[in-house]
C-alpha positions, 0 to 999 in steps of 0.5 A, a space after each residue: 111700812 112707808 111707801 116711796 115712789 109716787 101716790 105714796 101717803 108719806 110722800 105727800 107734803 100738807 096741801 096747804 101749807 106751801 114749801 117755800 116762800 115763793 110759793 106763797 101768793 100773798 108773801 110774793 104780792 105782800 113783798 112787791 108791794 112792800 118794796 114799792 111802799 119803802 121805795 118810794 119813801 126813801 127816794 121822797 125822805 133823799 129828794 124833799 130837802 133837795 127839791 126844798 134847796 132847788 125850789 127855795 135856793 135856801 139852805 136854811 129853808 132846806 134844813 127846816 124842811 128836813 126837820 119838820 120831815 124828821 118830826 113827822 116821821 117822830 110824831 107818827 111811831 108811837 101812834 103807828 104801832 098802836 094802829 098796827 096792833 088794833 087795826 086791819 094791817 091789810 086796810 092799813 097798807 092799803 090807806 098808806 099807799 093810796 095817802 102816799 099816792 095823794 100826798 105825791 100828787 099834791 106835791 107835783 101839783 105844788 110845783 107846777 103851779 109854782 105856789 111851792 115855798 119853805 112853809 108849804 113844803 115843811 107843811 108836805 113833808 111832815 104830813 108824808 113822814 107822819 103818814 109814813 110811820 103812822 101807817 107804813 107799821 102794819 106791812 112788817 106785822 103783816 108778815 105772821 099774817 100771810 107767812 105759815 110759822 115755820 117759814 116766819 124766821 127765812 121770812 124776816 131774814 128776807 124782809 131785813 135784807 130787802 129794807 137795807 137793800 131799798 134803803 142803799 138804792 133809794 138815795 142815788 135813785 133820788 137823785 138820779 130822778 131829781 137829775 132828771 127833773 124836779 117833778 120825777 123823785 114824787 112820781 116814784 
């Protein structure tokens, strides 16, 4: 016989295994952080080949930074992913914001001293994108981590709508901050 109402056995759902993603605490700090991170890697991967071009006022100078850019992040896949399987994913997401804190600092630091230039800011973006990649891998594997498995798929389906969701709203955010002032797009 199974009871209903309140204090029942078969009412009672697992008490540690949370209903929703919402109620799961790491999920909620796991996602804030991940919007962060990507925010800000697609407002710099949009605004460094436009603060190149306003800095340089070189359009040839502005595509070879968005190249070097472009190899960073290549250089970085590979070895990103096998540090994301035989590293700590939590220290791993945690170095890459504090790398990506520092690499923003260095460039406004750059363009305040006025000592920015093509090579300096090729030099800037390769090590940002290859930070990136290199250590940005280990917040999407996180997810089996901080997620109970039945919540897993509705936990990916989130995280694919919030990546294109960040991705859409990085480039006119970029630009708005770069419309602003050259120094707001790194301090995003």
């Amino acid at each position: 016989m199974t009871t209903t109402g309140s204090g029942g056995a078969a009412d009672d759902p697992p008490p540690t295994a949370p209903a929703t993603l919402r109620s799961t605490p790491d999920y909620a700090r796991w996602l804030l952080g991940d919007i962060s991170l990507d925010l800000g890697t697609s407002i710099g991967t949009f605004a460094f080949p436009l603060v190149t071009f306003m800095v340089t006022d070189s359009l040839g100078a502005t595509g070879l930074v968005g190249l070097v850019q472009g190899l960073g992040a290549l250089v970085g896949l590979v070895p990103g992913g096998l540090l994301a399987d035989r590293v700590e994913r939590r220290r791993l997401r945690l170095l890459a914001g504090l790398t990506g804190m520092l690499a923003q600092a260095v460039l406004v630091a750059v363009l305040l001293s006025g000592v920015a230039s093509a090579v300096v800011l090729g030099s800037l973006a390769f090590a940002d994108r290859l930070r990136g990649t290199l250590l940005g891998s280990a917040s999407d594997a996180m997810l089996k981590q901080i997620v109970p498995p039945r919540l897993l798929p509705r936990a990916v389906a989130v995280n694919e709508g919030r990546g294109a969701a960040v991705e859409m709203a990085g480039g006119p955010l970029g630009g708005a901050l770069l419309g602003i002032s050259v120094l707001f797009p790194p301090l995003a």
